[in-house]
Backbone bond lengths (Angstrom), bond angles and torsions (degrees), N, CA, C in turn:
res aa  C-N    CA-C-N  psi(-1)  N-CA   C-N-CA  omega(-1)  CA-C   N-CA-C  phi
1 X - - - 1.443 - - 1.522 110.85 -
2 X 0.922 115.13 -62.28 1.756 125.88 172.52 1.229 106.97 -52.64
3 X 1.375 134.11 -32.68 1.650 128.48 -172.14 1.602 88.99 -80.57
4 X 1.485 129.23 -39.52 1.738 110.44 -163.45 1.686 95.28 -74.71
5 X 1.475 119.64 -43.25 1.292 115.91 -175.43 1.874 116.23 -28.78
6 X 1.696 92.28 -51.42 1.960 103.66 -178.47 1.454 94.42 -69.04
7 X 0.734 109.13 -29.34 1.797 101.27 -173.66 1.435 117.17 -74.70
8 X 1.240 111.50 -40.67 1.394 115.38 166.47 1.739 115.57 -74.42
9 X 1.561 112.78 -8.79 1.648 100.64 172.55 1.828 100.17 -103.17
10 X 1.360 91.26 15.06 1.892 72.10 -169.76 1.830 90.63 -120.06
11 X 1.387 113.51 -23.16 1.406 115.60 135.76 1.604 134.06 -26.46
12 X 1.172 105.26 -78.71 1.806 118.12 165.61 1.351 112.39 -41.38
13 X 1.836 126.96 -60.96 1.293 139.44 -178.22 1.293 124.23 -68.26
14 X 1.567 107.46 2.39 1.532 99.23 -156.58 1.609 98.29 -76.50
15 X 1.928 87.18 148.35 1.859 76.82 -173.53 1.486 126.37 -85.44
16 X 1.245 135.57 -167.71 2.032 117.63 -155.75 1.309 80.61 -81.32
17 X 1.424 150.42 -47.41 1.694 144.33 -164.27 1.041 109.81 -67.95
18 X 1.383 122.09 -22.44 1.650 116.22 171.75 1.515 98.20 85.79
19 X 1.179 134.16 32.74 1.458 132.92 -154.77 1.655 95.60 -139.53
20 X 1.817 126.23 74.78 1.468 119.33 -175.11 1.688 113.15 -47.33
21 X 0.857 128.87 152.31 1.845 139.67 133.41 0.989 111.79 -51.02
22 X 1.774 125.32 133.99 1.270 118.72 161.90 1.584 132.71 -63.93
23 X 1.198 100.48 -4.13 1.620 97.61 -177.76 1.713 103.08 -135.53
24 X 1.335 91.84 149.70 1.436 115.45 172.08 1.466 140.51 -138.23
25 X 1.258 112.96 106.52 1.570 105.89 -176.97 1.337 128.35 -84.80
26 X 1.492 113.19 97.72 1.452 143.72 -177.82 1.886 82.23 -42.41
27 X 1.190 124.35 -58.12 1.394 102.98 -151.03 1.654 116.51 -76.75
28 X 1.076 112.34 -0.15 1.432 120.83 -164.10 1.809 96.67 -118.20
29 X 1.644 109.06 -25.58 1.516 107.74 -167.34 1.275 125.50 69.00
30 X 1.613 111.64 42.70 1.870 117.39 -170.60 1.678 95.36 -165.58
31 X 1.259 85.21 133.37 1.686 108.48 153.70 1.476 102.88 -18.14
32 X 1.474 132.09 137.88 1.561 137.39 163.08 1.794 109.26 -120.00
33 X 1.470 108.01 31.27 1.368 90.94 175.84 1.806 88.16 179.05
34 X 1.385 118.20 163.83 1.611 125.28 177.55 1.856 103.31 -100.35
35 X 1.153 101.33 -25.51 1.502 113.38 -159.40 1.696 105.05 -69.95
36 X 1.443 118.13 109.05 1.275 119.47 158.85 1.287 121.30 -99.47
37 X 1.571 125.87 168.90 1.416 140.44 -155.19 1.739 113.44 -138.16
38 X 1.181 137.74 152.28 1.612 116.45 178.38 2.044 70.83 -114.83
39 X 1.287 98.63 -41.61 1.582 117.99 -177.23 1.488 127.01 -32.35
40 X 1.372 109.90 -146.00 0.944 107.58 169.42 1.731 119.91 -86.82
41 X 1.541 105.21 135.82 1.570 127.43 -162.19 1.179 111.99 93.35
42 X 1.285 121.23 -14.84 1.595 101.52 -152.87 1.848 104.11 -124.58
43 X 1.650 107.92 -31.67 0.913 124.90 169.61 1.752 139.66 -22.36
44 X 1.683 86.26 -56.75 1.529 101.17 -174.04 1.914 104.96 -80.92
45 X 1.417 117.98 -38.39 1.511 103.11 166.03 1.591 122.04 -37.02
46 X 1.258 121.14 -48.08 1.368 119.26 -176.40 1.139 115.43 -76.77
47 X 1.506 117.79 -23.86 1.869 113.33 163.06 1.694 106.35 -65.36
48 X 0.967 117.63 -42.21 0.950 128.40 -163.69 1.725 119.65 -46.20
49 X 1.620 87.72 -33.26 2.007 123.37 -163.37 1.617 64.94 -84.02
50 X 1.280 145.91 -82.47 1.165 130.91 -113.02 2.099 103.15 -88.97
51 X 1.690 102.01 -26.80 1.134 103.36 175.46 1.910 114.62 -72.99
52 X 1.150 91.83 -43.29 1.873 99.97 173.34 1.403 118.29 -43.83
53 X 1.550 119.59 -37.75 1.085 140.36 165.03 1.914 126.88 -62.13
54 X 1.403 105.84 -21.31 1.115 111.12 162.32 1.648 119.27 -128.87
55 X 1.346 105.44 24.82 1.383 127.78 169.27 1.475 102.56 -78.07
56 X 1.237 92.02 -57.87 1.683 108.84 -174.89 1.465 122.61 -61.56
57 X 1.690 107.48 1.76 1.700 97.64 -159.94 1.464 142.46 81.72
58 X 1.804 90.20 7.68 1.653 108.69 -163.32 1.850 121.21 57.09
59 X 1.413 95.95 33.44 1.353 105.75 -154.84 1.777 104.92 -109.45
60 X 1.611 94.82 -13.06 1.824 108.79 172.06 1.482 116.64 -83.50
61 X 0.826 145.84 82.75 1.622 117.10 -159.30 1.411 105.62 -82.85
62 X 1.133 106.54 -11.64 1.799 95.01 -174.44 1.309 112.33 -74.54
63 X 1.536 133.19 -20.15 1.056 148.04 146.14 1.503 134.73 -31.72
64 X 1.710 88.55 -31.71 1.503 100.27 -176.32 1.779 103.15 -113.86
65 X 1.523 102.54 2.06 2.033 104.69 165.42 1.289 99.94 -82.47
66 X 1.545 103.04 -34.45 1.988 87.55 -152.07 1.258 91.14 -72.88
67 X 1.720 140.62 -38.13 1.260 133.05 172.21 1.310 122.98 -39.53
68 X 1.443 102.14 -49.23 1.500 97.98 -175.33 1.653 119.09 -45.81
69 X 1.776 92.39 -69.42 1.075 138.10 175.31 1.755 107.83 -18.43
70 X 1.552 89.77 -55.43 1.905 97.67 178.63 1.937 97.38 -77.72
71 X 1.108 121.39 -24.27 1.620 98.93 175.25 1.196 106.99 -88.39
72 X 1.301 138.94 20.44 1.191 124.17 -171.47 2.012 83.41 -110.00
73 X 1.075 104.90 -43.30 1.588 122.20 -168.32 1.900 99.56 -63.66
74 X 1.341 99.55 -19.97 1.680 94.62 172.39 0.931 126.90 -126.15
75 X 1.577 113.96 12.62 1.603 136.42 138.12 1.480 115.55 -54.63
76 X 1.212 101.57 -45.90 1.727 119.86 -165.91 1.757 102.31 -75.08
77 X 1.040 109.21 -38.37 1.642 113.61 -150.17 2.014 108.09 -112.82
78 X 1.252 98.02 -30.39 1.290 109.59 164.53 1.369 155.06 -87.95
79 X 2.122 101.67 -47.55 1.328 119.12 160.62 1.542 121.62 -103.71
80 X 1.730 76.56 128.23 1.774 102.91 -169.54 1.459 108.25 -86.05
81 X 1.041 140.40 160.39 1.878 145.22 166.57 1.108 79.34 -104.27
82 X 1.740 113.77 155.07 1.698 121.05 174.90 1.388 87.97 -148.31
């Protein structure tokens, strides 16, 4: 119950790049930082989107936007053509 609750505020917050912040202030209800990670800290949330998503049976889909959503956001922001 408490894990869909975060899910549904990190749902609402998610940012337009699909790219979370590592930190969040529960008490204020906002992002506490700009700085994202694929790395270390930040890494396992986005497995997380992709395992929740087949936790469920492929049966969550919002599980499987915010995933997208964040590879699309580290398509955009990360891979360069040279």
């Amino acid at each position: 119950w408490h894990c869909t609750r975060v899910m549904d505020i990190m749902e609402r917050q998610m940012p337009a790049d699909g790219l979370f912040p590592l930190y969040y202030n529960q008490e204020v209800g906002a992002w506490a930082s700009d700085e994202v990670s694929f790395g270390a800290m930040g890494d396992s949330f986005y497995e997380y989107l992709l395992k929740q998503w087949l936790f469920t049976g492929k049966q969550e889909a919002r599980y499987w936007h915010m995933y997208n959503a964040t590879l699309a956001g580290l398509m955009h922001h990360l891979v360069v053509r040279t």
